[in-house]
VEXMI-376149 format. One line per field, with one value per atom (N, C-alpha, C, O): atom name; residue number from 1; x, y, z. Coordinates in steps of 0.001 Angstrom, whole numbers. Atoms other than C-alpha are relative to their C-alpha. Example, Ala and Ser with C-alpha at 12.3 -4.5 7.8 and 13.67 -1.06 7.14 Angstrom:
# VEXMI-376149
site: N,CA,C,O,N,CA,C,O
pos: 1,1,1,1,2,2,2,2
X: 890,12300,900,1936,-820,13670,-770,-261
Y: -1190,-4500,1200,1181,-1190,-1060,1090,2198
Z: 0,7800,0,665,-60,7140,730,899
//
This chain:
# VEXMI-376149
site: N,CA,C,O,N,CA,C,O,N,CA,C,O,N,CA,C,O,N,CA,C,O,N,CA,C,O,N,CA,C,O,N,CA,C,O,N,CA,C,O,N,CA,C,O,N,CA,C,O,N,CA,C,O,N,CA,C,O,N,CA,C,O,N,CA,C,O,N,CA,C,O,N,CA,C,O,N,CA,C,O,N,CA,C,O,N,CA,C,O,N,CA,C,O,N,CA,C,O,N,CA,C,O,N,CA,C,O,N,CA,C,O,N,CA,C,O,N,CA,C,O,N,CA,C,O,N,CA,C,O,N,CA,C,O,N,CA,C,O,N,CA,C,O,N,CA,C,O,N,CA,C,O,N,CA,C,O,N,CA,C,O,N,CA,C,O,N,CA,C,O,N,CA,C,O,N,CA,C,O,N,CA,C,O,N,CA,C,O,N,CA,C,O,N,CA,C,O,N,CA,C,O,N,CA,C,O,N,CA,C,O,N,CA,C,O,N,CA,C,O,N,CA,C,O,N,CA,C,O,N,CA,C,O,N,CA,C,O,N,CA,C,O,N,CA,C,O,N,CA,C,O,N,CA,C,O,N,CA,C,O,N,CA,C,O,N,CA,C,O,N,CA,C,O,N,CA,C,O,N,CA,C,O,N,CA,C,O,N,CA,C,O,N,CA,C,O,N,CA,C,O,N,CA,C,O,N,CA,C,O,N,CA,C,O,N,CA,C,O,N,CA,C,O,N,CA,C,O,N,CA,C,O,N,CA,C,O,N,CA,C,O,N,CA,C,O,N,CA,C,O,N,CA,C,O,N,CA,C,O,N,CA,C,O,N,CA,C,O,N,CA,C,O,N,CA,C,O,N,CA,C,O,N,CA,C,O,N,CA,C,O,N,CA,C,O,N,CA,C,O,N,CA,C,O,N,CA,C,O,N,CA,C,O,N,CA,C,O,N,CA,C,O,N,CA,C,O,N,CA,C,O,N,CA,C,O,N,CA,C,O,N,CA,C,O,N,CA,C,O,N,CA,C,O,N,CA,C,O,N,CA,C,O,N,CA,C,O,N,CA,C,O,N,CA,C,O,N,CA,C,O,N,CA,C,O,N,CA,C,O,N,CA,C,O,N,CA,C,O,N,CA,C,O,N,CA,C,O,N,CA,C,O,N,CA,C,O,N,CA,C,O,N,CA,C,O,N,CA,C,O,N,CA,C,O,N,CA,C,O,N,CA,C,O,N,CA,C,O,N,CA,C,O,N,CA,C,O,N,CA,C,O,N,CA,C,O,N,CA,C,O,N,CA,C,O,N,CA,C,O,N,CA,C,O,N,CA,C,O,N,CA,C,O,N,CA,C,O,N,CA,C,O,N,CA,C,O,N,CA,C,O
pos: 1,1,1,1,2,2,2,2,3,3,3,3,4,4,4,4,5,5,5,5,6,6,6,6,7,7,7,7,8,8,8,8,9,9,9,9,10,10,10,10,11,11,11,11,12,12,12,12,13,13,13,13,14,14,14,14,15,15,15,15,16,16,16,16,17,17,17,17,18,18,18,18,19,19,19,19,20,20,20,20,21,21,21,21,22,22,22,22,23,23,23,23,24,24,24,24,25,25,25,25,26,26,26,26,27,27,27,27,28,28,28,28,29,29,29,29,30,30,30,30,31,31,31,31,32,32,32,32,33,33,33,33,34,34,34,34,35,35,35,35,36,36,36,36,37,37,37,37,38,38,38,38,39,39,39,39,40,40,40,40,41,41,41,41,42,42,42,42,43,43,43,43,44,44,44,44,45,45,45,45,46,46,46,46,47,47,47,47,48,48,48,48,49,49,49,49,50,50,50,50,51,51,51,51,52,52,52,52,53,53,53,53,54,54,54,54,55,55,55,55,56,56,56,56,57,57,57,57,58,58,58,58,59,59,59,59,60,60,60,60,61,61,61,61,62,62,62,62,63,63,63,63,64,64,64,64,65,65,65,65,66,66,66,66,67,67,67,67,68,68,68,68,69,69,69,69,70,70,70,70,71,71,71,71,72,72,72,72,73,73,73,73,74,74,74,74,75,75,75,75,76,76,76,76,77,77,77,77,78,78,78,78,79,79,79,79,80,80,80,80,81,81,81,81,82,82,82,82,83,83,83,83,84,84,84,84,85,85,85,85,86,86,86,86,87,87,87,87,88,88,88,88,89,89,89,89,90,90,90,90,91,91,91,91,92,92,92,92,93,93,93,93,94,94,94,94,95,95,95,95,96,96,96,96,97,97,97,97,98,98,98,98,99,99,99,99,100,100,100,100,101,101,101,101,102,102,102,102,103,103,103,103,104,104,104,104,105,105,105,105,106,106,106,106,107,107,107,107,108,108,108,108,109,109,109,109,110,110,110,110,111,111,111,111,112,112,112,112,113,113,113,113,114,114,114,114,115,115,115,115,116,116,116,116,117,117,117,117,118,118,118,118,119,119,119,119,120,120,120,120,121,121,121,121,122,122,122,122,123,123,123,123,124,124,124,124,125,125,125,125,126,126,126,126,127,127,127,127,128,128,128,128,129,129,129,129,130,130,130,130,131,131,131,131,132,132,132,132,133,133,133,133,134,134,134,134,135,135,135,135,136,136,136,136
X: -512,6354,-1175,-2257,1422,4165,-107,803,9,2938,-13,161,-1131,3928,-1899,-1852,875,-65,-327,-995,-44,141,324,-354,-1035,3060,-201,82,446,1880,-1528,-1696,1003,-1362,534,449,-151,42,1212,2081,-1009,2529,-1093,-854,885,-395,-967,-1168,777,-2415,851,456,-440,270,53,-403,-268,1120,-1542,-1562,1428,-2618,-229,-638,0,-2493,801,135,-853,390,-580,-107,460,-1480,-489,-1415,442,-2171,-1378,-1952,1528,-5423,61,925,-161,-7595,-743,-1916,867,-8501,574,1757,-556,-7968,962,1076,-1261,-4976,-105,-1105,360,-4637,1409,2603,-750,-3187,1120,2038,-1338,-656,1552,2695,-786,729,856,2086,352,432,1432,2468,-1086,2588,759,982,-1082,5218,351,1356,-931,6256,47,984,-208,5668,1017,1599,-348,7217,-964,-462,822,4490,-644,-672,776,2493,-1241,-2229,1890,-479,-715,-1416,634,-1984,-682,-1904,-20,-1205,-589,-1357,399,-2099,-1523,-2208,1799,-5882,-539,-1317,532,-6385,-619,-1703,-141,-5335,-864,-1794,787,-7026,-1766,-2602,1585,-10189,-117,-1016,658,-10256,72,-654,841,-9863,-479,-259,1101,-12251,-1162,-1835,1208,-14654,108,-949,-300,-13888,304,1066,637,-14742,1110,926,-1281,-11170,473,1306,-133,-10943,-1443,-2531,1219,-13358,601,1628,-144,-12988,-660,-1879,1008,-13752,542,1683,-118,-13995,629,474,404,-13152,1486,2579,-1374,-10348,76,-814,-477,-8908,-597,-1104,452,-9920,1050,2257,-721,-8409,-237,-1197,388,-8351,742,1811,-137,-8734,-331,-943,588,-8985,-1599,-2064,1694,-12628,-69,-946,165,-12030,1411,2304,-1449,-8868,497,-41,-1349,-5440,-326,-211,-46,-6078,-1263,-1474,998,-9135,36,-978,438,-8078,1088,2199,-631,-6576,894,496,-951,-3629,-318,141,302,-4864,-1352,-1547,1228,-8444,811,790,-756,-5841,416,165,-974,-3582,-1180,-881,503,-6539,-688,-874,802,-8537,1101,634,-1031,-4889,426,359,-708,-3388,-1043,-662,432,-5945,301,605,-240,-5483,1329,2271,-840,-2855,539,1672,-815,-1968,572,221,-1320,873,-881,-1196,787,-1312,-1512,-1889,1176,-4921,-603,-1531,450,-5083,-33,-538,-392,-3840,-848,-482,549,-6229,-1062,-1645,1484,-9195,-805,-1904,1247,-11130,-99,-858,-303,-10319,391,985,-357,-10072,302,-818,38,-9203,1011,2196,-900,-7951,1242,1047,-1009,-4570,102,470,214,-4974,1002,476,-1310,-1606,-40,759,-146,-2491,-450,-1456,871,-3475,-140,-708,-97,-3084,-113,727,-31,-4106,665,1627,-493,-3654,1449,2036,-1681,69,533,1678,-878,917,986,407,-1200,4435,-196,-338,-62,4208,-1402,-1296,1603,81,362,-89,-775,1892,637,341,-953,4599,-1321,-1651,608,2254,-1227,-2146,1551,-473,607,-53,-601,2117,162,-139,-160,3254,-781,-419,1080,-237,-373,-872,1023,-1258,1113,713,-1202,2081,-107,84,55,1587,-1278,-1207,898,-2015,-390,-1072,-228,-998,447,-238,-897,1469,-1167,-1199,572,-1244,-1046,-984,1116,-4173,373,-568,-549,-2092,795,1553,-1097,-1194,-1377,-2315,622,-3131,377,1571,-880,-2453,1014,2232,-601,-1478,1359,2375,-1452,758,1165,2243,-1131,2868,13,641,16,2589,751,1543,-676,3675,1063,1842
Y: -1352,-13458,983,861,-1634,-10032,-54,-424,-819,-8901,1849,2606,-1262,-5499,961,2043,-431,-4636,-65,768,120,-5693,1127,1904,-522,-4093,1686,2399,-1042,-621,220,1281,-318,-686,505,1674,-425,-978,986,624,-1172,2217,1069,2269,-1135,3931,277,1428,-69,3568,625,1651,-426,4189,1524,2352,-1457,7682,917,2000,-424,8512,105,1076,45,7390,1367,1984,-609,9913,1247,2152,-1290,12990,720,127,-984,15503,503,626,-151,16416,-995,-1294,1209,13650,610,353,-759,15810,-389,-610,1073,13992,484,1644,152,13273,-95,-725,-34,13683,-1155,-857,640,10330,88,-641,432,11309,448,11,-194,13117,-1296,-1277,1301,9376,-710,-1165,882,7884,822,573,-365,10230,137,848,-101,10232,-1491,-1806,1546,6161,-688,-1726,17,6178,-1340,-2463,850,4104,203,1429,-402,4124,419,-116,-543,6197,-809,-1188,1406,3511,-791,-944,963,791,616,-164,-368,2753,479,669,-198,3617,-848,-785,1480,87,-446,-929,362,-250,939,360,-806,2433,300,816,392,1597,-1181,-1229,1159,-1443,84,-463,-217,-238,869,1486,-860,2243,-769,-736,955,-485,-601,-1205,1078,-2571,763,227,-771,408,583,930,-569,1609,1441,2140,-1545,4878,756,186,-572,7543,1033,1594,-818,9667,1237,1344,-1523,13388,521,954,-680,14494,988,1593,-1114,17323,1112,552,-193,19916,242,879,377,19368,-1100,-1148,1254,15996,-1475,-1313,1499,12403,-1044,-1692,1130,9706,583,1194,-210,9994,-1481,-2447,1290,7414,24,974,39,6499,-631,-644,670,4846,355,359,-102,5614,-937,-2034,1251,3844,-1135,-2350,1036,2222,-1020,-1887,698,567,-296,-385,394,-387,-1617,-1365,1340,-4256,-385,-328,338,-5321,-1611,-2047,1474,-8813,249,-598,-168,-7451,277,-505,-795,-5209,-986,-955,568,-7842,-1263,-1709,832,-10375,520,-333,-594,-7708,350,372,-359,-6779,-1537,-1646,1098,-10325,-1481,-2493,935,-12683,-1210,-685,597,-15763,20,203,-358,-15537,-1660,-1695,1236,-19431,328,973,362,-20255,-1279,-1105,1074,-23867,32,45,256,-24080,-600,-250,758,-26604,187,-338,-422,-24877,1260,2079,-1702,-21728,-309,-1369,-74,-21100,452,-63,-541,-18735,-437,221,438,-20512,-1428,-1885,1560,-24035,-971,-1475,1084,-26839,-820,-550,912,-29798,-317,-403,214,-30414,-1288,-2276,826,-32726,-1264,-2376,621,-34549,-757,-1641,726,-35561,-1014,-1235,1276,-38625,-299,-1285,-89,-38109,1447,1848,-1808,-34342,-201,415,-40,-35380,29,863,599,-36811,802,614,-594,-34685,1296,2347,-811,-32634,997,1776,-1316,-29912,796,1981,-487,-29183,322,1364,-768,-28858,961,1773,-955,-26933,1459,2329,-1209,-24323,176,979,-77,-24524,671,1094,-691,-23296,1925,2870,-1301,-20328,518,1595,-411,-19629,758,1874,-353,-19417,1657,2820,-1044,-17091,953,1998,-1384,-14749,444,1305,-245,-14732,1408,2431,-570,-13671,1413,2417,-1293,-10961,1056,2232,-680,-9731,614,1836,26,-9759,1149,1790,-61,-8434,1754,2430,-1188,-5314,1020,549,-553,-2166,937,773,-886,673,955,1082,-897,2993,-562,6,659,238,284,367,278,384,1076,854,-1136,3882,1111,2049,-1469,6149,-1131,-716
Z: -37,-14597,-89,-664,9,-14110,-1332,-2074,1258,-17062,-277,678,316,-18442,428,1012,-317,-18039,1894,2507,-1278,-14437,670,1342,-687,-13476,-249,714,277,-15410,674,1276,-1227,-13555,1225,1601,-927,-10624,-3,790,7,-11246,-619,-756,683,-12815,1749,2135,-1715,-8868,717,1271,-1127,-6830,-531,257,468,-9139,463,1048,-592,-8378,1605,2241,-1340,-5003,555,1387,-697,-4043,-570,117,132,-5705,1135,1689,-1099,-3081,387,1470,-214,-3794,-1379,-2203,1338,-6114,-1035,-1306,1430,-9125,-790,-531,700,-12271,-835,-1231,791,-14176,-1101,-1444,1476,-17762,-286,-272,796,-19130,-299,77,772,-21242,1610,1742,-1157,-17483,587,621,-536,-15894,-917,-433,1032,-19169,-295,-1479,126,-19219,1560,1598,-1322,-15483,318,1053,-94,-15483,-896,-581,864,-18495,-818,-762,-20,-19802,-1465,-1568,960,-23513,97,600,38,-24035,-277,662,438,-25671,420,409,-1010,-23536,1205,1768,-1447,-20392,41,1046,-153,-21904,584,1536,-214,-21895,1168,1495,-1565,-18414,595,1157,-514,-17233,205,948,452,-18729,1004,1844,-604,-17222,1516,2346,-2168,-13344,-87,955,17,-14298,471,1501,-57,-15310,989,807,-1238,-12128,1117,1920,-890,-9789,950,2116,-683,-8851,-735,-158,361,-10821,-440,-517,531,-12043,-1058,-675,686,-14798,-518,-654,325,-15931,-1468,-1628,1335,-19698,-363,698,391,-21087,288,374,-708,-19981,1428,1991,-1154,-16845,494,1615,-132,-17104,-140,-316,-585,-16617,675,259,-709,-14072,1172,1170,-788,-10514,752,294,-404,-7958,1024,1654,-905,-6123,1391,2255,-1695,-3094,474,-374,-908,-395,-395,-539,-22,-1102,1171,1007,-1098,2173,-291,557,305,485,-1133,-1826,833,-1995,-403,-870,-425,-1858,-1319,-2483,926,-3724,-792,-1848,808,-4696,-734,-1606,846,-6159,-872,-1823,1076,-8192,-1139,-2344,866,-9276,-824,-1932,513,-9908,-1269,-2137,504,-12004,-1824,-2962,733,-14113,-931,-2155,-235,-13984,-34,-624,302,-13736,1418,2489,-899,-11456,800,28,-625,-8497,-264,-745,90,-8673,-1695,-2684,1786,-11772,-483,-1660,599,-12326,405,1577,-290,-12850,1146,1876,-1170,-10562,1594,2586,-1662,-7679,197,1039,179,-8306,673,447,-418,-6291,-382,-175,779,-8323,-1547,-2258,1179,-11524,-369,-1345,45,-10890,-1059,-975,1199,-14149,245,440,-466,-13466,-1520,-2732,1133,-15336,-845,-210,918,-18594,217,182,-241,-17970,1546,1857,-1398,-14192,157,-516,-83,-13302,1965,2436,-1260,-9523,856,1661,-513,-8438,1699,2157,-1710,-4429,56,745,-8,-5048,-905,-1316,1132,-7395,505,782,-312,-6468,-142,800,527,-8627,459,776,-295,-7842,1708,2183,-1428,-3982,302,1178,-315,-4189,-506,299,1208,-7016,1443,1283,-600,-4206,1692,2640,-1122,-1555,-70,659,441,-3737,-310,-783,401,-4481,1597,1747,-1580,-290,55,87,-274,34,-519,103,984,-2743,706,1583,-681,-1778,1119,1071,-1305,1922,-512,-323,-13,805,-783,-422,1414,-2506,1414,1543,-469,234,1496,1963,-1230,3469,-86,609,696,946,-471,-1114,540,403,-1062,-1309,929,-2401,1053,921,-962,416,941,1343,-179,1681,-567,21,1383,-1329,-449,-1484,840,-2634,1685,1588,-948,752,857,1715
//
């Protein structure tokens, strides 16, 4: 399942994305029209700061803006940067590979198939998706 940091990222981008002009947003704006925690949404915010998807300005009339066009900005960096690996089993992950303790057969193994299907699929859709996709 998404996680609640995921899923608030990506409602904190697209709300940015659809600003008219990109002069920055003051937070608590962001978590009361997302309906989202101040808190929780620093967090987040901090961290696609740090990972080169927002920029921020101090002070008053300050907040978070975004740094690169919606159309550049890729829904699977997003979700990997929020979320972490796109496969559900280690084993099926490409940027995060560990083989599962319990296997004794990775090739034959059912479940390491199917998880390695829904991994290419999500993938496709995460990779095949920009912010601007999903926000207009």
């Amino acid at each position: 399942m998404l996680s609640k940091k995921t899923k608030y990222g990506i409602k904190a981008l697209t709300f940015l994305a659809r600003q008219e002009d990109q002069t920055p947003v003051a937070i608590a704006d962001i978590a009361k029209s997302e309906n989202i925690s101040i808190k929780f949404l620093e967090s987040i915010l901090l961290l696609l700061r740090n990972s080169g998807f927002l920029g921020a300005k101090k002070g008053k009339g300050g907040g978070y803006y975004l740094i690169k066009e919606p159309k550049d900005i890729n829904m699977a960096k997003v979700y990997r940067i929020l979320e972490g690996p796109i496969a559900l089993l280690p084993c099926a992950s490409h940027n995060f590979y560990e083989k599962c303790d319990d296997c004794q057969d990775e090739v034959a193994c059912a479940v390491r198939k199917l998880m390695t299907e829904v991994r290419d699929n999500t993938l496709k859709i995460l990779e095949n998706n920009t912010l601007a996709d999903i926000a207009f």
